[in-house]
C-alpha positions as CSV (number, residue, x, y, z in Angstrom):
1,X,2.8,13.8,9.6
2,X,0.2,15.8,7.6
3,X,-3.4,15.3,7.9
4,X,-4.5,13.1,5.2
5,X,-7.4,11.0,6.5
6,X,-9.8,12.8,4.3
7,X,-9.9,12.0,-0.1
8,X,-9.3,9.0,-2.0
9,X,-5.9,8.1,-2.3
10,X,-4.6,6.4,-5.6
11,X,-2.8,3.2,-6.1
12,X,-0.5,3.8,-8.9
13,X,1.7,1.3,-11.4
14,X,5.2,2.0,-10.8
15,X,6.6,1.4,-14.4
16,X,3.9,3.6,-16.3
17,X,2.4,5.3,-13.6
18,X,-1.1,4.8,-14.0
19,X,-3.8,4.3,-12.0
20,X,-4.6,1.1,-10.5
21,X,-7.3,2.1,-7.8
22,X,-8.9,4.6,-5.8
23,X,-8.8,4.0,-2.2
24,X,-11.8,5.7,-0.4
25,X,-11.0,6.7,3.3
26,X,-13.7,5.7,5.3
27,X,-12.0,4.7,9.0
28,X,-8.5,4.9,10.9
29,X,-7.0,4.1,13.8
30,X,-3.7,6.0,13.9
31,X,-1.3,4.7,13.0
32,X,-3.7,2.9,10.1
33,X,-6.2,4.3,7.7
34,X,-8.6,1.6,6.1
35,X,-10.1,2.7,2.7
36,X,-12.7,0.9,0.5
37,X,-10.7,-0.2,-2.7
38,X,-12.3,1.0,-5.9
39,X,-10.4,-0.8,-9.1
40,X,-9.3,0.4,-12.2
41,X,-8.0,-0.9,-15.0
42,X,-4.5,-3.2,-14.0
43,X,-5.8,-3.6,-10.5
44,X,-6.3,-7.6,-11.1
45,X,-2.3,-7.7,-12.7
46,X,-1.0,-6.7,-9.2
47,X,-3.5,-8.3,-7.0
48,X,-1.7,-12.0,-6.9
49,X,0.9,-9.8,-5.2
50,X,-1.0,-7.9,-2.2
51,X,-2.6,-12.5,-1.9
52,X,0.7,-13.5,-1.9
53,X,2.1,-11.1,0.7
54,X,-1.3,-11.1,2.9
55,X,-0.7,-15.4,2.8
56,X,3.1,-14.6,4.4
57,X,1.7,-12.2,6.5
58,X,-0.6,-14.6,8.7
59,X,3.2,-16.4,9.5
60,X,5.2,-13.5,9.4
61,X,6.4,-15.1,13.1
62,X,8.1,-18.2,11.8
63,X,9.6,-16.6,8.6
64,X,9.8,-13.0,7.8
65,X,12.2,-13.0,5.1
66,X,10.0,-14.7,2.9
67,X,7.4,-11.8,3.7
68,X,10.0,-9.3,3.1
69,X,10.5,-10.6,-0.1
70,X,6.5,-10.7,-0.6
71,X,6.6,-7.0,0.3
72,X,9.1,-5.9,-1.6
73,X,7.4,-7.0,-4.8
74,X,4.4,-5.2,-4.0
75,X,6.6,-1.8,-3.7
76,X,8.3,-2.6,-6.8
77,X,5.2,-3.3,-8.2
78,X,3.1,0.1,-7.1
79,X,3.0,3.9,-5.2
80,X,0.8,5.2,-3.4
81,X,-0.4,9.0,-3.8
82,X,-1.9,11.5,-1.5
83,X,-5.2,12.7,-2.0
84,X,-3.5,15.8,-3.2
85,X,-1.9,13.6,-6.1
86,X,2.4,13.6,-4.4
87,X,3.8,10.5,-4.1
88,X,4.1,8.7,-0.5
89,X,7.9,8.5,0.3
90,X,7.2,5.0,2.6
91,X,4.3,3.1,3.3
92,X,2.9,-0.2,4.6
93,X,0.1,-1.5,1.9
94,X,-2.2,-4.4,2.1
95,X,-5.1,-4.9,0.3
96,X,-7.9,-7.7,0.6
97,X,-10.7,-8.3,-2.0
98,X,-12.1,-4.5,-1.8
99,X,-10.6,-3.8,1.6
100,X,-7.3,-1.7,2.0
101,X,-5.0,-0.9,5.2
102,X,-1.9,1.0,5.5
103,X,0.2,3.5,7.4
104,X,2.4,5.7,6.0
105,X,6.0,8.2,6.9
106,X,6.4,12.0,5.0
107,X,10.2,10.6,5.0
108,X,11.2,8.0,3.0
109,X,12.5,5.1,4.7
110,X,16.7,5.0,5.6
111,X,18.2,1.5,5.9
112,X,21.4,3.3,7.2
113,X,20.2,4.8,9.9
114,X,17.6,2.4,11.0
């Protein structure tokens, strides 16, 4: 993996593309970066989505298809970008009130040879 601890990533709207929030680095603890969210415009459209999937989360251990499903509308929903501005092939995203977490793969994801 590249070294991308330093920057502000962006949260980006998958439809249009634009730009949800800025997520300011400011801690990690590899595998994890944690980032103080700064919203933009369209941020509060998504955010019932990150609640949502953070509420599934906290009983992800007695059902996990329901946070799957949770999850998977938050990808549909946004992509997340480098500091350099390229698109992260696979991440892990949750974001609380003006906190965000997430760890992240160069490669994107493959179901077939998981």
């Amino acid at each position: 993996m590249n070294d991308h601890h330093g920057g502000a990533w962006t949260l980006h709207r998958s439809d249009d593309g634009g730009v949800l929030a800025d997520l300011v680095v400011n801690g990690g603890d590899f595998p994890w970066l944690y980032a103080r969210v700064d919203p933009r415009e369209g941020l509060a459209e998504v955010r019932p989505l990150f609640v949502e999937e953070l509420r599934l989360l906290d009983g992800i251990d007695e059902d996990v298809e329901s946070w799957e499903h949770a999850y998977e509308a938050v990808r549909n929903a946004v992509t997340l970008r480098y500091p350099d501005g390229q698109e992260v092939p696979e991440f892990l995203l949750h974001i609380d009130g003006n906190e965000a977490w997430w760890r992240w793969s160069d490669e994107p994801f493959d179901e077939q040879n998981a």
